[in-house]
MARBA-3410 file (N, C-alpha, C, O; in Angstrom, 1 decimal):
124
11.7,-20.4,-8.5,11.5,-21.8,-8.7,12.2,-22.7,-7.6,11.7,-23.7,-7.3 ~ 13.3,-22.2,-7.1,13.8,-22.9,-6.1,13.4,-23.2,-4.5,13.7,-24.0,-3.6 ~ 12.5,-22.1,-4.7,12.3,-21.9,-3.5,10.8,-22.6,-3.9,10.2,-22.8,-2.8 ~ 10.0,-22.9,-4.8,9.0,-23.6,-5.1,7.5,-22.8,-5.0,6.3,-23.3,-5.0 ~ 8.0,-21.3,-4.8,6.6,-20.6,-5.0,6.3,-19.8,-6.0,5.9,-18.6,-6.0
6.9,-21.1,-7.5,6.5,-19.8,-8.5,4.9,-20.3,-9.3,4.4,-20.3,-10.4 ~ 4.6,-20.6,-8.3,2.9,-20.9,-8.6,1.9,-20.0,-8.0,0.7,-19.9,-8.3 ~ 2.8,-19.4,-7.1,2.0,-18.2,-6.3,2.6,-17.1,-6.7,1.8,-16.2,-6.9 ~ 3.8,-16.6,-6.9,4.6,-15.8,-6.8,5.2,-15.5,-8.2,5.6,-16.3,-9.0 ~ 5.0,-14.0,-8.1,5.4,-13.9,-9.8,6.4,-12.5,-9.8,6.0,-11.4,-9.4
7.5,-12.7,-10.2,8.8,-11.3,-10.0,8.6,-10.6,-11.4,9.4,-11.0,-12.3 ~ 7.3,-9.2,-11.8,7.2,-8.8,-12.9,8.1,-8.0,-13.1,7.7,-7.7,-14.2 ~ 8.8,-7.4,-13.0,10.1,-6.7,-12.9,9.4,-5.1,-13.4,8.2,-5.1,-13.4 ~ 9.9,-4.1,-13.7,9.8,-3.0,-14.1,8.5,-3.1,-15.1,8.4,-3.9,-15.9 ~ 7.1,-1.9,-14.7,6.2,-1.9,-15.7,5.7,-0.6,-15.5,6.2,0.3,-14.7
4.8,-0.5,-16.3,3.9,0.8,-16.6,2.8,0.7,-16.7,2.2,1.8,-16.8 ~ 2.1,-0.5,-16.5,0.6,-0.9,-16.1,0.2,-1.4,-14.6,-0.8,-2.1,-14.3 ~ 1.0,-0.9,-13.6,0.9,-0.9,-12.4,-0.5,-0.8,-11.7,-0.9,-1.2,-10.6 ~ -1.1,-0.2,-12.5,-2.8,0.1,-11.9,-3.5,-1.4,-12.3,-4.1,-2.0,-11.5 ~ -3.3,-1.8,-13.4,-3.8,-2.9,-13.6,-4.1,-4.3,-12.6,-5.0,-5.1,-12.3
-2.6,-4.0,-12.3,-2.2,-5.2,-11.5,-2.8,-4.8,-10.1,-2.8,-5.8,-9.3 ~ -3.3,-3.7,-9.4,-3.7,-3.2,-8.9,-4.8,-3.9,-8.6,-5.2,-4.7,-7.7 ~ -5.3,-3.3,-9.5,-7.5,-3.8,-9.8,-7.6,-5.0,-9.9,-8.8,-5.3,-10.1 ~ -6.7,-6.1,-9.9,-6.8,-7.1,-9.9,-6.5,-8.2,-8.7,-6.5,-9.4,-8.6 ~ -6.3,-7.2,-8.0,-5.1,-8.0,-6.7,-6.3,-7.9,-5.4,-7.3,-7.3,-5.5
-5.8,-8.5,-4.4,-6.3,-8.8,-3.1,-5.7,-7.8,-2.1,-6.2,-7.2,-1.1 ~ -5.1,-7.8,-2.4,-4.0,-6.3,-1.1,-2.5,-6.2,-2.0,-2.0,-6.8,-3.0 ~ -2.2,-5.0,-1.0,-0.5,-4.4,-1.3,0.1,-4.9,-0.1,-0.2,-4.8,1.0 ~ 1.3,-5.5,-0.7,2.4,-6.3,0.7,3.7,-5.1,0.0,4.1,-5.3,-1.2 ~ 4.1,-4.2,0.9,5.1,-3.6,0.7,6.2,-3.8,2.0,6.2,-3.3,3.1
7.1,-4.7,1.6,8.2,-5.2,2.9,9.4,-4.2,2.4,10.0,-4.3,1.3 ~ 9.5,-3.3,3.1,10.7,-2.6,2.5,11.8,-2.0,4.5,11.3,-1.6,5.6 ~ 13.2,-2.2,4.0,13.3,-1.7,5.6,13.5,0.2,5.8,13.7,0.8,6.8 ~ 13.3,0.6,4.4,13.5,2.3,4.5,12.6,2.7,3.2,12.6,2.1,2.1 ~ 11.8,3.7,3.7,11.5,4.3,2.4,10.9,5.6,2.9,10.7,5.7,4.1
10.7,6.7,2.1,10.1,8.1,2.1,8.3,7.8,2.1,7.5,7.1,2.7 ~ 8.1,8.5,1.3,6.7,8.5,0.8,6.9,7.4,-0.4,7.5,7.6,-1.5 ~ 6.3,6.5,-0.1,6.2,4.9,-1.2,4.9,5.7,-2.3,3.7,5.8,-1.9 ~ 5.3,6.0,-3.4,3.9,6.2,-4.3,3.6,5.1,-4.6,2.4,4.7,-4.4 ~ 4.4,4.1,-5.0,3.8,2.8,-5.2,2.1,2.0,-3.7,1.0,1.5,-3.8
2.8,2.4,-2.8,1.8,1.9,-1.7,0.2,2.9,-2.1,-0.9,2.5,-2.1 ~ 0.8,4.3,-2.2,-0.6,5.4,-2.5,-1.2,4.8,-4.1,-2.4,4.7,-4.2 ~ -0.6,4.5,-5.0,-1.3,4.0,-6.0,-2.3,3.0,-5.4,-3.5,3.1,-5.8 ~ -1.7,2.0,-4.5,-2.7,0.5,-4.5,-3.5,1.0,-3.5,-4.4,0.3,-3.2 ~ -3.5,2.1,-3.0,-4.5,2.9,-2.0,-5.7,3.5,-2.4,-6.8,3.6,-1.9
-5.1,4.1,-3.6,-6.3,4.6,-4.7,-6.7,3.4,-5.6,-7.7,3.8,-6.3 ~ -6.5,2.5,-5.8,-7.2,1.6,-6.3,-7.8,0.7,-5.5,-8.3,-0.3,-5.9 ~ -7.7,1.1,-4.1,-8.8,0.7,-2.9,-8.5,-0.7,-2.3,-9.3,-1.6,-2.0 ~ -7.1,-0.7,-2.3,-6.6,-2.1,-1.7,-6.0,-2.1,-0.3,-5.2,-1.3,0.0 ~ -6.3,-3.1,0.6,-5.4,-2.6,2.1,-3.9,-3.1,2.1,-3.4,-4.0,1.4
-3.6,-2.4,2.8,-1.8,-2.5,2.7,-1.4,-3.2,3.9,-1.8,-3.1,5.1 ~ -0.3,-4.0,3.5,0.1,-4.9,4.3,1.7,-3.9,4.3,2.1,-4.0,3.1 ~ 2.6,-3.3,5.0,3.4,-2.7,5.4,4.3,-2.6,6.0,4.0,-3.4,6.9 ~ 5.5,-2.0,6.2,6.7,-2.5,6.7,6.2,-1.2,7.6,5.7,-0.3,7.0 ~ 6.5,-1.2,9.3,6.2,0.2,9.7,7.6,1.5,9.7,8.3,1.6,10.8
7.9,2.0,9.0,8.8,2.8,8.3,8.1,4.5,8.2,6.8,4.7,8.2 ~ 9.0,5.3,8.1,9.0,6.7,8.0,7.9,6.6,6.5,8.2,6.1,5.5 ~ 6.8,7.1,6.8,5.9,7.5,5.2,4.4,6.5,5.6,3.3,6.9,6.2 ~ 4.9,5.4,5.2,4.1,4.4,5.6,3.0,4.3,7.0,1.9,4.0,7.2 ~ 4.0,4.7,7.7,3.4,5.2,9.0,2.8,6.5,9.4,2.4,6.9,10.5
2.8,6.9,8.3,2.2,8.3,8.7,0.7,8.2,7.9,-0.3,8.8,8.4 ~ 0.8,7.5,7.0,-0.7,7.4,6.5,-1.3,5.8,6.3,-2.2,5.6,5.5 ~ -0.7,4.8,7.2,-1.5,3.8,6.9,-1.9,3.5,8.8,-1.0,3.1,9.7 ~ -3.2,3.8,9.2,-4.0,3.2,10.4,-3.7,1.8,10.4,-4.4,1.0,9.6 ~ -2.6,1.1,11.4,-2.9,0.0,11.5,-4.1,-0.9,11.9,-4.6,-0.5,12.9
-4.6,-2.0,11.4,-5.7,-2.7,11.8,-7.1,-1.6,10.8,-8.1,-1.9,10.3 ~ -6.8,-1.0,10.9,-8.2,0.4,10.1,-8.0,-0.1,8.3,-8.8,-0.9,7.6 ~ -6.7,0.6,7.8,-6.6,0.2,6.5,-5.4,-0.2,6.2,-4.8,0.2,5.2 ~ -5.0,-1.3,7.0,-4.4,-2.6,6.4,-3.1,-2.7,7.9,-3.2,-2.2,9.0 ~ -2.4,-3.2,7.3,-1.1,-3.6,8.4,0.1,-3.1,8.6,0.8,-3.0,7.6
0.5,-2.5,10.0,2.0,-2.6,9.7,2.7,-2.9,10.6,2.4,-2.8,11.8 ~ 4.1,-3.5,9.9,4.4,-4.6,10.4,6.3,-4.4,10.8,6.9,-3.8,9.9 ~ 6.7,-4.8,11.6,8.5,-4.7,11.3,8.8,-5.2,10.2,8.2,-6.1,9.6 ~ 9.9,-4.5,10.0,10.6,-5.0,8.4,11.1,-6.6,8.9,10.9,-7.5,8.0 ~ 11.5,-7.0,9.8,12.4,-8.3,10.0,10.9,-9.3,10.4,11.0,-10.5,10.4
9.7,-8.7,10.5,9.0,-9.6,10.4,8.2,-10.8,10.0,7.2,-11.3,10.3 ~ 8.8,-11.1,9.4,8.1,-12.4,8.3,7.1,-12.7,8.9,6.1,-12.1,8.7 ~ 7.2,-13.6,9.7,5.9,-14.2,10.6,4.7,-12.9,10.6,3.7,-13.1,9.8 ~ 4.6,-12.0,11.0,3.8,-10.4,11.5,3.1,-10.7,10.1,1.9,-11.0,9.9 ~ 4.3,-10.4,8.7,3.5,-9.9,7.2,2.8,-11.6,6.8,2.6,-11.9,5.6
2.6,-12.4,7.7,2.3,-13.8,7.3,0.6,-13.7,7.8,-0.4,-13.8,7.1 ~ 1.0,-13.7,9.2,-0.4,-13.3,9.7,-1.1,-12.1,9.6,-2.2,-11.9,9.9 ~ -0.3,-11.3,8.9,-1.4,-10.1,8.4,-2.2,-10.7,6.8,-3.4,-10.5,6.5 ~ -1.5,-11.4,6.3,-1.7,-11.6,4.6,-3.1,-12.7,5.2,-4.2,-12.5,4.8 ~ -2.9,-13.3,5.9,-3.4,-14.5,6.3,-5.3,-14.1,7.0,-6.4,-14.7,6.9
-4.7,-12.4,7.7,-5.8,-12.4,8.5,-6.5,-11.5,7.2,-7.7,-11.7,7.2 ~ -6.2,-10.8,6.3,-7.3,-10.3,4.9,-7.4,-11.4,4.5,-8.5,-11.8,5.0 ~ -6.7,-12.7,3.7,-7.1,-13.7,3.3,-8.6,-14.4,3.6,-9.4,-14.9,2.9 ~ -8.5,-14.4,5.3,-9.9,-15.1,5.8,-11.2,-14.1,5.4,-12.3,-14.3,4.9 ~ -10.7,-13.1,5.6,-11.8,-11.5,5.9,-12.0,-10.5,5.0,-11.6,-9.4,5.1
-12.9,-11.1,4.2,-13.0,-10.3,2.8,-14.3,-9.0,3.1,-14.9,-8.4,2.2 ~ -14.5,-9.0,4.0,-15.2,-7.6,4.6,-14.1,-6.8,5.4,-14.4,-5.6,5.8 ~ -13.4,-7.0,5.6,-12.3,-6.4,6.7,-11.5,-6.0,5.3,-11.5,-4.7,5.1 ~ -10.8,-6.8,4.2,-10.4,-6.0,3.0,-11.0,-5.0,2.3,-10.6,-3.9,1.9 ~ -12.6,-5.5,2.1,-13.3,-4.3,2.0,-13.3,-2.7,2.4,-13.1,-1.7,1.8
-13.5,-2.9,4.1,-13.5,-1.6,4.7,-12.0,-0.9,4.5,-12.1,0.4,4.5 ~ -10.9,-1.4,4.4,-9.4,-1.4,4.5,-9.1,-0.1,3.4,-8.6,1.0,3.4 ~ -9.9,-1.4,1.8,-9.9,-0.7,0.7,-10.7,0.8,1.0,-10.1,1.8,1.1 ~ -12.1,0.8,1.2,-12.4,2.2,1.4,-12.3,2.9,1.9,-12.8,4.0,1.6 ~ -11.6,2.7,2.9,-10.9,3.6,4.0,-9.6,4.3,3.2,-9.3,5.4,3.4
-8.7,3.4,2.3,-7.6,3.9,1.7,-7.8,5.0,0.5,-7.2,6.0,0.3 ~ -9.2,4.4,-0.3,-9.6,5.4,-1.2,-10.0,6.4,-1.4,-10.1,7.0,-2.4 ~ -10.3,6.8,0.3,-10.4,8.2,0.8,-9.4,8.5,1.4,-9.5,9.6,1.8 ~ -8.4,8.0,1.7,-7.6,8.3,2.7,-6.2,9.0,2.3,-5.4,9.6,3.0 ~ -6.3,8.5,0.6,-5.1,8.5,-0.1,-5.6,10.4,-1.0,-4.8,11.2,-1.5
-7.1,10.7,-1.0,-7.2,11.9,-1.6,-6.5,13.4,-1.5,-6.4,14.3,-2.3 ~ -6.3,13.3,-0.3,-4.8,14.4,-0.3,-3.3,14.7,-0.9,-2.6,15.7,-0.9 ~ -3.1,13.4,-1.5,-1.7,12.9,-2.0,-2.5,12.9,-3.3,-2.7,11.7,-3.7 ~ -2.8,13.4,-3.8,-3.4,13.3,-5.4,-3.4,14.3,-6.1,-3.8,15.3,-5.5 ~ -3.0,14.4,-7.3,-2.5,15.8,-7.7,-3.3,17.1,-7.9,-2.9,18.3,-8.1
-5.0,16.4,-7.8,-6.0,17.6,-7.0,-5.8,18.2,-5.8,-6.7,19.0,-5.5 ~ -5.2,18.0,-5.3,-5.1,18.4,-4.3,-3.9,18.9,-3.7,-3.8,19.8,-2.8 ~ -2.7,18.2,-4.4,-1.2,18.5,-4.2,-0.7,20.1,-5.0,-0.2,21.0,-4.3 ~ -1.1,20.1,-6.6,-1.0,20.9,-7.1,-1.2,22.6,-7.4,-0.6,23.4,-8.1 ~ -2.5,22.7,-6.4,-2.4,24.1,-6.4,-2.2,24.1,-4.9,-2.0,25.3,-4.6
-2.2,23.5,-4.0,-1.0,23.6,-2.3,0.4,23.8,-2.9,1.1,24.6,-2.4 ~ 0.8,22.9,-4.1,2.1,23.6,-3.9,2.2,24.9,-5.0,3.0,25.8,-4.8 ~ 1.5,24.9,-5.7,1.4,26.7,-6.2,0.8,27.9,-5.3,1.3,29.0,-5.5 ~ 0.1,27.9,-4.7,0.1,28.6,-3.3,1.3,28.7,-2.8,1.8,29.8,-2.8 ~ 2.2,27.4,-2.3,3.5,27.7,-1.7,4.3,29.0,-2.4,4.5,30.1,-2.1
4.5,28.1,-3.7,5.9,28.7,-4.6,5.6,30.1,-4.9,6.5,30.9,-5.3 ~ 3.9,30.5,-4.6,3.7,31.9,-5.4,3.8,32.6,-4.3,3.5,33.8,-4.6 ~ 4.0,32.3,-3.0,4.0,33.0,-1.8,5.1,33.3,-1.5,5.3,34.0,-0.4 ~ 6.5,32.8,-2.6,8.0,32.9,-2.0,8.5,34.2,-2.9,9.7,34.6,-2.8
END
């Protein structure tokens, strides 16, 4: 409220309907300055949204910048401004972003994770 963007901006704190908010949204903005494999970012991937991103270890390994969405320095504000700004204008360019992630994310899915790693474990 202080900062006067609680008309755009909403801090839902801890949930379990994450996909929801998902299917409802325009893109994923994940500003983070470290992370692994973000599932959070692969969920909004599989629900076919482009990602706006911090360029970080995980992130960068499966998000094509400019292809299916952005990434950006963590200290960037300005960068995640004009990325938010350039899907905002280009709702064909979110489009392709999203379909590009909804295939893109099918490896990380537990069809496909699940028996790769029982293969591993039964090979040890």
């Amino acid at each position: 409220r202080e900062l006067g963007i609680s008309d755009h901006v909403h801090f839902m704190g801890y949930r379990t309907d994450a996909p929801d908010f998902y299917r409802c949204s325009d893109l994923f903005l994940f500003m983070t300055f470290r992370e692994g494999l973000s599932v959070a970012s692969l969920e909004a991937m599989y629900c076919g949204l482009p990602l706006i991103t911090s360029r970080v270890r995980g992130s960068a390994d499966y998000l094509q910048d400019g292809i299916s969405g952005f990434l950006r320095d963590a200290e960037d504000a300005a960068g995640f401004a004009d990325a938010i700004q350039t899907l905002r204008a280009d709702p064909d360019l979110r489009r392709r972003c999203g379909d590009r992630n909804r295939k893109a994310v099918l490896p990380y899915c537990i069809d496909h994770v699940q028996p790769e790693l029982l293969r591993i474990l039964n090979s040890l």
